[in-house]
C-alpha positions, 0 to 999 in steps of 0.5 A: 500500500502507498504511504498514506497521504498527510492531507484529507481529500474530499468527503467521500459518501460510504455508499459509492463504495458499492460499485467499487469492484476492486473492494474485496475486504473490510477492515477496521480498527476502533482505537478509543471511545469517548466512555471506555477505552478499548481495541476494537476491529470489525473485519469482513471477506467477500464470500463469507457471511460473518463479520468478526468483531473482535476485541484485541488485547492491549499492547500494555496489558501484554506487556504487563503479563511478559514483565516480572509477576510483581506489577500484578495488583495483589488481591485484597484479603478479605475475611468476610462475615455474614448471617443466617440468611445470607449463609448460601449467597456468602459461600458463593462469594467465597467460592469466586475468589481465594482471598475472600475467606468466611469467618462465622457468628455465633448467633443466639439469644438470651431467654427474653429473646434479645440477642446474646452473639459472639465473635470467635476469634476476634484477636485474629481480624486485627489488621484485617479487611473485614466485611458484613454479609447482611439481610435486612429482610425484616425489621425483627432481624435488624437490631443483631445485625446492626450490633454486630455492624457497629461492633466489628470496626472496634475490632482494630480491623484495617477496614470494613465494608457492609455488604447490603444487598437490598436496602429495603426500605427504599421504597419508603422515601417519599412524604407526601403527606405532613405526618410521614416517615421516611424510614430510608432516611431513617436507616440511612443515618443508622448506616452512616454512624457505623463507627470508623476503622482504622482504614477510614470511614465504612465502605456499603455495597447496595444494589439498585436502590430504589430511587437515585435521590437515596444516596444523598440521605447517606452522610459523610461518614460512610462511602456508599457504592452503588451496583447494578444487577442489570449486566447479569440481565445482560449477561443471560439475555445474550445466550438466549436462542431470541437475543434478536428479537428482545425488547426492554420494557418499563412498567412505568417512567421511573423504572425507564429513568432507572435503567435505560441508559444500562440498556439502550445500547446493549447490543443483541448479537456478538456483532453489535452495530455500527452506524456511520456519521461521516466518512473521509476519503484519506489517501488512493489507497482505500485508507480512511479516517471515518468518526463512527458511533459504536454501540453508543460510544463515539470514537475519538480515532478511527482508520478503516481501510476498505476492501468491500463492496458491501460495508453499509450493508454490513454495518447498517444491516447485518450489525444493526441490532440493538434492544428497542424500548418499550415504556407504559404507564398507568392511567386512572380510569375513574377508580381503576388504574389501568396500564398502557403502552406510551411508546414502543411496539410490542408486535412479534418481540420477546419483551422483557420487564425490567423493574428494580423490585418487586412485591405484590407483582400487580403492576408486572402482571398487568404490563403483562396483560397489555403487552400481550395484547399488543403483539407480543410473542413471549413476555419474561421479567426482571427485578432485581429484588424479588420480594414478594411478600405473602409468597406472592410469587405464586400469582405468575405462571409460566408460560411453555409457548404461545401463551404470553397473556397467561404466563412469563417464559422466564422470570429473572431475580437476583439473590439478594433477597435469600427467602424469596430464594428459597421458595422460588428456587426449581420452580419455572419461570422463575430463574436466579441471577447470582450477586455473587460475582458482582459482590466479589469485585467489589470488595477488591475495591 
């Protein structure tokens, strides 16, 4: 190839390339995004039907693994407590790394019924990382939990992290009325007077709080991180036989604010989707510098070499594959409260619910209904914290096929809620979606 030209030439429109006989293969290499930094490069060959996306390794990180072992971050030791309830989700922690390692409580009680617990070994998490496995499922387990909290930073540990799944009272952040509680705030200012350790102010892992407005309830004192369950959904929609065909749907505005910007630009297939804004001939020699959106990410440099006849077919066809959104709302009718579709098109789609929790299932049930109604071909959910209370699961069926208005093919939920996991557990459509990953790298924080 001749040595690339040091001007631009003209703008060239992608699509004059289509008569262009003498292009025979595509490739392109993405350098940066303005959000992440990856290397990326899409390659195509005449007479082949795929397109390859394929993620490079980083010349530094490379480099990193062919220097001496000692430039690797070790990982953090952590000895990491948990309760009852949590006893499972703790062992699967444990299970995703060699450093976390399980200390045990002695939980028992006095005759009157008031806690009596104990911390074997308490010397030996001196100088320690320490971390706290709670569920606050209830309000009659909360108060052992909390002594056991506020006990252990006393303990001269290095630092400690309160791992809450669920923060259940999220839902109780608003006061409409003068007389209202808002018991978030309430336990939000008794997490934040957890007291300190030596390595500084306590460190709470949470996912998907209820409203985003919550982590301001939280004061200085604690360091709040905030995960998501929602690349767990990812994870299990991309293995689906369906992936192409899925839609996102909220049951409302709030639950679209929550989680749309996780979801809009996830792609269904391996291939993902280009879309090219402009394209700028550079040299004779098929060389080119083009500004291209990928997968939502706008690249800061980008040279494509062109030897296809076919690429905005490729890129604008084949690769154009991303989760179209559906969001309802619910309208009072007199004294119903009846939900509908406020944009989107249900027809011939695999819609999924998202929604951050989930509790008597009345609002799932009827987006359910009216996307049914409208088309769809198979309807599954999403919450991240099923709760139901009253063992309220029971209202969803399943659906085998081709019935979308009477049952759910699937019904995912996290395990941040251990007795819904019990019950629920081998029972179709319900399907669990482990934290315990998630939680593992975020203790190495």
């Amino acid at each position: 190839m001749a040595a690339i030209s040091a001007q631009l030439a003209s703008f060239k429109s992608f699509s004059s390339l289509l008569n262009d006989k003498k292009c025979s293969r595509f490739r392109c290499q993405i350098k940066s995004f303005e959000n992440q930094h990856s290397n990326w490069s899409v390659e195509f060959l005449s007479g082949k039907e795929s397109v390859h996306l394929i993620r490079n390794s980083s010349p530094s990180i490379s480099m990193a693994a062919s220097t001496a072992g000692s430039a690797v971050k070790p990982a953090k030791k952590v000895c990491l407590f948990y309760c009852a309830e949590t006893e499972v989700l703790a062992k699967r922690i444990a299970a995703e790394s060699d450093a976390i390692e399980l200390r045990s409580i002695n939980w028992r009680t006095f005759d009157d019924g008031f806690p009596n617990l104990f911390i074997p070994n308490a010397h030996g998490i001196r100088g320690q990382n320490v971390a706290f496995l709670a569920s606050f499922s209830s309000p009659a387990v909360i108060f052992e939990q909390l002594s056991v909290i506020y006990a252990l930073p006393k303990l001269f540990i290095s630092s400690f992290t309160l791992v809450l799944p669920f923060f259940p009272t999220g839902t109780s952040e608003r006061m409409e009325d003068e007389g209202d509680v808002a018991t978030a705030f309430t336990l939000a200012r008794i997490l934040s007077h957890i007291p300190t350790s030596r390595g500084g102010p306590t460190s709470l892992v949470t996912f998907d709080i209820h409203a985003l407005q919550e982590r301001f309830y939280f004061g200085d004192t604690i360091l709040p991180c905030f995960e998501s369950g929602i690349p767990l959904l990812k994870n299990r929609l991309q293995k689906l036989p369906d992936s192409d065909k899925i839609s996102i749907a909220f049951p409302d505005d709030g639950a679209w604010k929550r989680f749309h910007k996780q979801l809009q630009h996830f792609p269904t297939s391996v291939n993902g989707k280009c879309k090219l804004i402009e394209f700028v001939q550079e040299t004779q020699d098929c060389m080119f510098l083009a500004s291209v959106n990928y997968m939502g990410y706008k690249c800061t440099r980008l040279h494509v070499m062109v030897r296809c006849d076919v690429v905005i077919h490729l890129l604008e066809d084949r690769l154009a594959s991303f989760y179209e959104i559906i969001v309802c709302n619910k309208v009072r009718i007199g004294d119903q409260r009846i939900v509908r579709i406020k944009e989107g098109d249900a027809t011939g789609r695999h819609v999924v619910i998202v929604d951050d929790l989930v509790q008597s299932g009345g609002t799932l049930i009827e987006c359910q209904k009216v996307l049914a109604a409208n088309g769809a071909t198979k309807i599954s959910a999403y919450v991240t914290h099923g709760i139901f209370p009253k063992s309220s699961w029971q209202r969803f069926e399943h659906d085998n096929g081709g019935q979308p208005e009477k049952g759910l093919t699937y019904f995912w939920i996290t395990d941040s809620c251990p007795h819904t996991v019990k019950e629920v557990k081998c029972k179709r459509p319900f399907e669990i979606l482990s934290l315990s990953g998630s939680i593992a790298a975020a203790l190495q924080v």
